[in-house]
C-alpha positions in Angstrom: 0.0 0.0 0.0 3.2 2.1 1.2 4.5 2.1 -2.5 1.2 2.2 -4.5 0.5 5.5 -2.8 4.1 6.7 -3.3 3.7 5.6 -6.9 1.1 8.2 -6.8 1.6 11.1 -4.8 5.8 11.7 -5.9 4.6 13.8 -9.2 2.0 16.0 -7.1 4.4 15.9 -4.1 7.0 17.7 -6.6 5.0 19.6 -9.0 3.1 21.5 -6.2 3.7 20.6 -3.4 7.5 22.8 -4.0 6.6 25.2 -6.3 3.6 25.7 -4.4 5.9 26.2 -1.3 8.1 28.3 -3.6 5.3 30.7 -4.8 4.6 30.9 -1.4 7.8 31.9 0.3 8.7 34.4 -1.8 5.0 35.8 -2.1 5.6 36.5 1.4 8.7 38.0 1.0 11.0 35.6 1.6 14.5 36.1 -0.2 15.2 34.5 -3.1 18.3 32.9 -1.7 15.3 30.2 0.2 15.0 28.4 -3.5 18.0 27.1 -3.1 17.4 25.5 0.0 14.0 24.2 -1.4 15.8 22.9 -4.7 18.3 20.5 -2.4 15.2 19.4 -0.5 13.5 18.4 -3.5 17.1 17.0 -5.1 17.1 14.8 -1.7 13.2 13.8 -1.5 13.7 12.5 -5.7 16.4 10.4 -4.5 15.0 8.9 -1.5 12.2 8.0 -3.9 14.5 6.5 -6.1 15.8 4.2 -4.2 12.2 3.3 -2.7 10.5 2.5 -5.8 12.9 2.5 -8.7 11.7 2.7 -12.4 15.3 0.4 -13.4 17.2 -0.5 -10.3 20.1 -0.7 -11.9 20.1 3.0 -13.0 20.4 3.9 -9.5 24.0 2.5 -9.7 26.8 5.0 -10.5 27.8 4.5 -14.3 31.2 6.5 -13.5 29.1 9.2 -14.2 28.0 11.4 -11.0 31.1 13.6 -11.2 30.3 14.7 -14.0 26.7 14.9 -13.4 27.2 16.9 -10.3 28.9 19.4 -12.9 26.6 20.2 -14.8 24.1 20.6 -12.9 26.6 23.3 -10.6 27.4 25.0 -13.8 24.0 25.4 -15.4 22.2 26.0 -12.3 24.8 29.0 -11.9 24.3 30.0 -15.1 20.2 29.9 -15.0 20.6 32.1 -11.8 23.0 34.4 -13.6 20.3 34.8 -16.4 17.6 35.5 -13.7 19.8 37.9 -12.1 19.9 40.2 -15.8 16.3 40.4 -16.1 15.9 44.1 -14.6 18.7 45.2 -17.0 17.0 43.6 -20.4 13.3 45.2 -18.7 15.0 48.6 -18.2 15.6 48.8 -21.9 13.0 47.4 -23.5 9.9 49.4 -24.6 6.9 46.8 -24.2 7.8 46.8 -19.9 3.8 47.7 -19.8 3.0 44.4 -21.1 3.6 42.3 -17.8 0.5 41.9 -15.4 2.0 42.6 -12.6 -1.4 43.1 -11.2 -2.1 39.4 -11.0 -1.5 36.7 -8.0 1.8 35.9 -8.3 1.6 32.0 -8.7 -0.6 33.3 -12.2 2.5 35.0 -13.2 4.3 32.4 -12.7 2.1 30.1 -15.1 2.5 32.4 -17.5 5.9 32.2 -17.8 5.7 29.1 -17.6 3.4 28.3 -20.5 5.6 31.1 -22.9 8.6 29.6 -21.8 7.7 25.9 -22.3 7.0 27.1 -26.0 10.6 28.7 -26.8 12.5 25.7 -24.7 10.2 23.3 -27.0 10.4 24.8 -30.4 14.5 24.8 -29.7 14.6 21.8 -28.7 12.8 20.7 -31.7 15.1 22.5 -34.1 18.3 20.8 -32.1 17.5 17.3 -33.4 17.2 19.3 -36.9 20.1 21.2 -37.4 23.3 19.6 -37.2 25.2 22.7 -35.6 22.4 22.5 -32.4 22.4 19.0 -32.2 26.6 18.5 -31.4 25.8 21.0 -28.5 22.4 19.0 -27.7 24.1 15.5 -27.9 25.8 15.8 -24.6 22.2 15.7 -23.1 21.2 12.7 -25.6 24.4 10.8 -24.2 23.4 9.3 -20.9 23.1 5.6 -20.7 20.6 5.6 -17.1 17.9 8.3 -16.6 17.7 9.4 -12.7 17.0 12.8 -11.6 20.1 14.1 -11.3 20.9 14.1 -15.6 18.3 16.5 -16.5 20.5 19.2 -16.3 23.5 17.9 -18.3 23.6 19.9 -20.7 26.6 22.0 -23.0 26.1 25.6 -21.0 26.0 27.3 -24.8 23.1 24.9 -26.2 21.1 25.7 -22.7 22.5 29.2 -23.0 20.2 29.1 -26.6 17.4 27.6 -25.0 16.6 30.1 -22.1 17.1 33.0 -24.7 14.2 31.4 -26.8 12.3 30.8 -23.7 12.7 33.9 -21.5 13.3 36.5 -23.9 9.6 37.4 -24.9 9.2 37.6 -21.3 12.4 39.9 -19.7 11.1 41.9 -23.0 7.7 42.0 -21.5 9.2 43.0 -18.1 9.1 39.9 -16.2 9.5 40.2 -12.6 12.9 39.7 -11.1 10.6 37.1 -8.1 9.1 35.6 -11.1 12.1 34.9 -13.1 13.6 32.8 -9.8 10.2 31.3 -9.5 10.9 30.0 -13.0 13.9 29.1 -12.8 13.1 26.8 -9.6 10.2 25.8 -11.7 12.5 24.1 -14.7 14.7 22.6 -12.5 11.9 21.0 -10.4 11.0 20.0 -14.0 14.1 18.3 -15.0 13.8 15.7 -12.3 10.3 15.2 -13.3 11.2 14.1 -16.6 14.5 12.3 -16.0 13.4 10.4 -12.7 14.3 7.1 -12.2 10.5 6.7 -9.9 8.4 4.2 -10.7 5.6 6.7 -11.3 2.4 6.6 -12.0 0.7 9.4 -13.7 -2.7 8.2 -15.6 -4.1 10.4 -18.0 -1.8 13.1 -17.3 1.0 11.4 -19.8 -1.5 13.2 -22.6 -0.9 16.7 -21.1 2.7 17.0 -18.9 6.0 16.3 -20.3 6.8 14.1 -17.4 9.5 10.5 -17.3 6.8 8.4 -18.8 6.6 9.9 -21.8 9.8 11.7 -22.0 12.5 8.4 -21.8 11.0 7.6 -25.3 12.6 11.0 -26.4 16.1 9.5 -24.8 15.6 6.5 -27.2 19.1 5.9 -29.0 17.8 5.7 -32.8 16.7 9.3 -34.6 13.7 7.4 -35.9 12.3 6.5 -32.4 14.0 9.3 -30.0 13.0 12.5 -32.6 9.4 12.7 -30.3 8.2 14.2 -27.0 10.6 17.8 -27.3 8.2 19.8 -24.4 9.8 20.6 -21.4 6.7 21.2 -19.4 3.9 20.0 -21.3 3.2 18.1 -24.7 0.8 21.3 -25.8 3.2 21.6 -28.6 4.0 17.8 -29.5 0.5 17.5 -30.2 0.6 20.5 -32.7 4.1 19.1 -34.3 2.9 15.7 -34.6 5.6 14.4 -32.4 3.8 13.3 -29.1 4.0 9.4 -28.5 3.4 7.0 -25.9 3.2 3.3 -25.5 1.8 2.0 -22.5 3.7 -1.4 -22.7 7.2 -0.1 -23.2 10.1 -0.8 -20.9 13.5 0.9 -21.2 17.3 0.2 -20.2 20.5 1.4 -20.2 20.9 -0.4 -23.4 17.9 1.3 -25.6 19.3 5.0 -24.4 22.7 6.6 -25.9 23.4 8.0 -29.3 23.0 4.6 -32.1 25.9 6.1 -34.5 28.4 7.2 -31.6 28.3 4.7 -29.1 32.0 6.1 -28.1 30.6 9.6 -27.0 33.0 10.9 -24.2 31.7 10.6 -20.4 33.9 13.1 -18.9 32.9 16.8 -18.2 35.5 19.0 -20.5 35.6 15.6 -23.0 31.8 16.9 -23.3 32.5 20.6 -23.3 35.0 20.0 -26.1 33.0 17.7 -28.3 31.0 19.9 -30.6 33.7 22.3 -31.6 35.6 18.9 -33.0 35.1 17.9 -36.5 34.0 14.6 -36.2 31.7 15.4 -33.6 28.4 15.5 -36.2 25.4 13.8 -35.0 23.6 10.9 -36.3 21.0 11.8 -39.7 17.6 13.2 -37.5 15.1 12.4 -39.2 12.8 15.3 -39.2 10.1 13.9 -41.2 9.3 11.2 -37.8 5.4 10.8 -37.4 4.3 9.8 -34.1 0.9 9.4 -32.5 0.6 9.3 -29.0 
């Protein structure tokens, strides 16, 4: 009973329950610093979790991987607080401040920014399995052989450097909130273990609607023909309009249907990574961008 109700309650117990504590906190004033300390709770609760009711046990075994994991997650957590940080600069220039409601409950603000950025992350991360420059950035992500909370943020800083430009720009134009931006921010990252969790979820008819792990590990599939699907970052709004949402109820996954199929020798080390897609051999395998998929 224990784990048929953990099953159950992880997804709300991290999608609300610490943004909703997030929205809170700083609604009430509470620095900004305090995400932070929410974030490691939330890192700590996904692994407890982890261990309790694993998706694949094995993936909750260190691949010679968590060094490196544990760097990119520092760097581009850093570098998504950085970005937060320039939002009053990019609203103090820009002429369409007035378009922000700042009028509105705060946790509405914060969906909104949600929903606008979910579209720029997902039509980027669309276009990366498209064009061959994006994608040697992108393929670091594509590389790992075990999904567990921890991966969702390893990433090239440059190709998530182009991702929160698409996402965030409309909104720094529009004169997003500095509060807002955080609340965001804490958002994706509370996001990213959502889809990369190695928790035996379950999520019903939610699959249809949130990009969460039981629809995104299909997206992690090694071969371009099955892994060019499910690109949203919060929700699968825009898979349904590109034809590229897909589920299959029956479908289990290991470390050996995840990877890159044409470069099953893709470095594992941090700079290996960095350096990658600035070397000339580094091109991906052939996307296929015409992939239909029906979910």
């Amino acid at each position: 009973m224990v784990k048929f109700l953990a099953r159950r309650l992880y997804v709300p117990v991290m999608l609300l329950g610490f943004n909703g504590a997030a929205i809170l906190l700083i609604d009430a004033g509470g620095s900004q610093w305090v995400l932070g300390a929410l974030l490691i709770a939330a890192i700590a609760l996904s692994f407890l979790f982890e261990y309790f009711i694993p998706y694949e046990r094995d993936w909750n075994r260190p691949h010679k991987d968590q060094a490196r994991d544990v760097a990119h997650f520092l760097v581009n957590e850093a570098s998504i607080a950085a970005a937060a940080l320039t939002i009053p600069l990019i609203a103090a220039i820009s002429p369409f401040t007035g378009v922000w409601p700042s009028e509105w409950p705060l946790w509405q603000q914060v969906l909104v920014a949600i929903l606008v950025a979910d579209f720029g992350i997902t039509l980027t991360h669309w276009a990366s399995h498209r064009n061959e420059m994006l994608w040697r950035f992108h393929a670091i992500h594509h590389s790992v052989k075990r999904m567990y909370g921890f991966n969702g943020l390893m990433k090239h800083p440059l190709h998530q450097a182009v991702e929160l430009a698409a996402g965030t720009a409309p909104l720094a134009l529009a004169g997003m909130p500095v509060d807002v931006a955080f609340l965001l921010a804490f958002a994706v990252a509370i996001q990213l273990l959502l889809q990369h969790t190695n928790v035996d979820v379950r999520v019903g008819p939610l699959k249809f609607l949130l990009a969460l792990s039981p629809v995104h590990r299909f997206h992690h599939l090694k071969t371009a023909g099955e892994g060019d699907v499910n690109f949203g970052l919060f929700t699968n709004i825009w898979d349904w309009s590109l034809n590229t949402a897909y589920f299959e109820r029956t479908r289990r996954f290991a470390s050996e249907d995840l990877g890159i199929g044409d470069q099953p020798d893709f470095p594992t080390g941090y700079f290996e990574q960095l350096a990658h897609p600035f070397r000339p051999t580094s091109a991906g395998q052939n996307r296929d961008p015409d992939r239909k998929a029906t979910a």
